[in-house]
C-alpha positions as CSV (number, residue, x, y, z in Angstrom):
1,X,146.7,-19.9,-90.4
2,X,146.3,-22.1,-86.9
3,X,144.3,-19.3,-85.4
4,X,140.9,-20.6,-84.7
5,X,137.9,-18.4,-86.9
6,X,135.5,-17.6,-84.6
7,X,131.8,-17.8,-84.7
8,X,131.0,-14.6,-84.6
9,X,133.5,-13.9,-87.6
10,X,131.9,-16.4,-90.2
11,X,128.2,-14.6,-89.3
12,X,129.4,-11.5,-89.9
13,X,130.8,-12.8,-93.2
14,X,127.9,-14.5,-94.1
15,X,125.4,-11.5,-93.2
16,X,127.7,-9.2,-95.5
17,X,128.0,-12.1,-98.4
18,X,124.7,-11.8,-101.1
19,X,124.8,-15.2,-101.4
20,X,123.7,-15.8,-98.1
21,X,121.6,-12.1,-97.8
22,X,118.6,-13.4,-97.9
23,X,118.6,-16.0,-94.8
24,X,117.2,-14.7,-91.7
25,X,119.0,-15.5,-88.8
26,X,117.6,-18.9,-87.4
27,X,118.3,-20.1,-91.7
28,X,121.8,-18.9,-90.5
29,X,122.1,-20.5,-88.0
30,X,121.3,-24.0,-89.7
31,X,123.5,-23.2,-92.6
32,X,125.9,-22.6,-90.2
33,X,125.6,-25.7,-88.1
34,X,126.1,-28.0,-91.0
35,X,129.2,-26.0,-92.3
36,X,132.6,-27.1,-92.0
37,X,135.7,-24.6,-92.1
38,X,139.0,-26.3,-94.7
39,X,142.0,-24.8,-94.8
40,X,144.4,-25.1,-97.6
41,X,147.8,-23.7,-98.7
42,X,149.2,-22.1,-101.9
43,X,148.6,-24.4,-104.9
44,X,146.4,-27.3,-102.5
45,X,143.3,-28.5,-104.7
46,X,139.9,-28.3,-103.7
47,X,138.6,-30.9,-105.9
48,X,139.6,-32.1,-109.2
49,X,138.0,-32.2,-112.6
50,X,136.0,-35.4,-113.0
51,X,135.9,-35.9,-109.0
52,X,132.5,-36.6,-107.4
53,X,130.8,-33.3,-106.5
54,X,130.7,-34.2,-102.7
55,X,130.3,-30.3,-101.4
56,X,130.1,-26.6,-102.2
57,X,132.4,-24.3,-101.5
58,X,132.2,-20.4,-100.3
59,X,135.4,-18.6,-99.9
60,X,136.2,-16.8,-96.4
61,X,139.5,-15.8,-97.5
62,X,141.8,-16.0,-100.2
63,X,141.7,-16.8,-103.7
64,X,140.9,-20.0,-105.6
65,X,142.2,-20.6,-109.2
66,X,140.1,-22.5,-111.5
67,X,141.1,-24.6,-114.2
68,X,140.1,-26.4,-117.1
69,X,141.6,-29.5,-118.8
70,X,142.1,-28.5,-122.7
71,X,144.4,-30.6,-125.1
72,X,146.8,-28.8,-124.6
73,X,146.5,-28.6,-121.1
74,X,145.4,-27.0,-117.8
75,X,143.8,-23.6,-119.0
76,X,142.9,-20.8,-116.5
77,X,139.4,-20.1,-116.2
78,X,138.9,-17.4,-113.3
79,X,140.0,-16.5,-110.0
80,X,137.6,-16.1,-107.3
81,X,138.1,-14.0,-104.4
82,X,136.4,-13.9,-101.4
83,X,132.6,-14.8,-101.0
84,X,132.7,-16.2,-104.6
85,X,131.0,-20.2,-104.6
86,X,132.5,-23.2,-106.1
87,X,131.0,-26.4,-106.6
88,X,127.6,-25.8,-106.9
89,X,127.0,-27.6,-110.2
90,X,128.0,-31.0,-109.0
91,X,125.8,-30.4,-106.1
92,X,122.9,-29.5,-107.8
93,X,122.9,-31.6,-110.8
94,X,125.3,-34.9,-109.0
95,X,127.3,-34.7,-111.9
96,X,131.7,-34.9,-111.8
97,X,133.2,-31.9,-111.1
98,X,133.2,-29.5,-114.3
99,X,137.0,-28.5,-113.1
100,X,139.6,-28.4,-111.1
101,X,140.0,-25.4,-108.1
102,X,143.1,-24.8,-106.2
103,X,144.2,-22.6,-103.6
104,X,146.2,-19.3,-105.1
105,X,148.3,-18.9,-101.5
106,X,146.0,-19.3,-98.3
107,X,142.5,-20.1,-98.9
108,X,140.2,-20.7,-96.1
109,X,136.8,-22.0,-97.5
110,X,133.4,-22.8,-95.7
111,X,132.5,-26.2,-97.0
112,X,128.8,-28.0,-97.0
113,X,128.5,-31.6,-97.7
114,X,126.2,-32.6,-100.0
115,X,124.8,-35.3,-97.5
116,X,124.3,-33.1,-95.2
117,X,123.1,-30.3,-97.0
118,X,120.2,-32.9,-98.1
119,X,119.5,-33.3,-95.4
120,X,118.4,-29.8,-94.5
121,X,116.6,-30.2,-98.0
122,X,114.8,-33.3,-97.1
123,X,113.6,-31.5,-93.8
124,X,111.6,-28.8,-95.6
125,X,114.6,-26.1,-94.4
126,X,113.9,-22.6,-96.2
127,X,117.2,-21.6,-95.4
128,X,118.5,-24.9,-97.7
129,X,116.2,-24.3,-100.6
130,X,117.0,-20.4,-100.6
131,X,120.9,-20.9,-100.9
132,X,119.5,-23.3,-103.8
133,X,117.8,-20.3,-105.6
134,X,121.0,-18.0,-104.5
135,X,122.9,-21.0,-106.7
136,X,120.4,-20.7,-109.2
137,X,120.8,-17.4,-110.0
138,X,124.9,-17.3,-109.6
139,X,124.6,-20.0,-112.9
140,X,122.2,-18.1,-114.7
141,X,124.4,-14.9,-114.3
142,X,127.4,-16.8,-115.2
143,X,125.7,-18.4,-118.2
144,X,124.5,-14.6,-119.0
145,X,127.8,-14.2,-119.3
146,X,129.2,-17.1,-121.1
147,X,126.9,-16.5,-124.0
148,X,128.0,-13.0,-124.2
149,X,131.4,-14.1,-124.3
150,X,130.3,-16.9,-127.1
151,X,129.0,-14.8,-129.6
152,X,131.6,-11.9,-129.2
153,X,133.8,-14.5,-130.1
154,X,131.8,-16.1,-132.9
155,X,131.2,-12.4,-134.2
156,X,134.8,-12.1,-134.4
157,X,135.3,-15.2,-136.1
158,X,132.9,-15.1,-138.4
159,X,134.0,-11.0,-139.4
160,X,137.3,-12.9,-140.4
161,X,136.3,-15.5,-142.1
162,X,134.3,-12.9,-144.4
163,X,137.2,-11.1,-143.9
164,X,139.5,-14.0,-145.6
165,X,137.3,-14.8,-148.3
166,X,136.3,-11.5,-149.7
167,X,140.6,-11.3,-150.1
């Protein structure tokens, strides 16, 4: 886990990631500069529920848990693998985080401020505003999916409720 990642290692990642697909080299390359490498161990949060959405998140390697405070409890929502994106909701909206992400063994993340990814905004960078679209779409595929999920679930509940009172 000490070993330095090299350069050439996180553009190759971020060539073969579609989140970052469709940045041409010198986009890259200012993604890149602005990007900071975290480290973290088996069960090692990433940010809390309710914490200030500070940064995004890409995964280099590893997996990150993600979990949800229910009543009763912290509830498993997914586990990303690698090139999966957390914290993009808090950057784009400035919002608390929505939950709480932890390391599942050794996670190695590529982290963005949000400061500093502003900044990149503020300066007109293409590269910035297509990673924003790239978030864009990752929501509106995950909310694709969330209402699928809703109204398989309401479909179920309301078959037994018509189930229970035609008994």
């Amino acid at each position: 886990m000490d070993q330095a990642i090299s350069l050439d290692t996180i553009v190759s990642f971020l060539v073969s990631t579609p989140f970052f697909d469709m940045l041409d080299p010198a986009e890259r390359a200012e993604v890149v500069r602005i990007m900071e490498v975290q480290r973290l161990t088996d069960g090692e949060v990433v940010f809390r529920e309710g914490d200030p959405g500070d940064a995004w998140c890409v995964i280099l390697d590893g997996e990150a848990q993600v979990l949800k405070n229910t009543a009763e409890g912290a509830r498993e929502l997914a586990v990303l693998k690698r090139g999966a994106c957390v914290g993009e909701m808090a950057i784009l909206d400035g919002e608390g985080r929505s939950a709480t992400v932890k390391a599942v063994g050794p996670l190695t993340l590529l982290r963005f401020r949000r400061a500093r990814f502003e900044q990149l905004l503020n300066l007109g960078s293409l590269g910035a505003y297509k990673l924003i679209l790239a978030m864009a779409r990752m929501l509106s595929q995950r909310h694709r999916l969330l209402t699928a999920r809703v109204s398989k679930a309401a479909s179920r509940e309301d078959s037994v409720a018509e189930y229970h009172i035609s008994e």
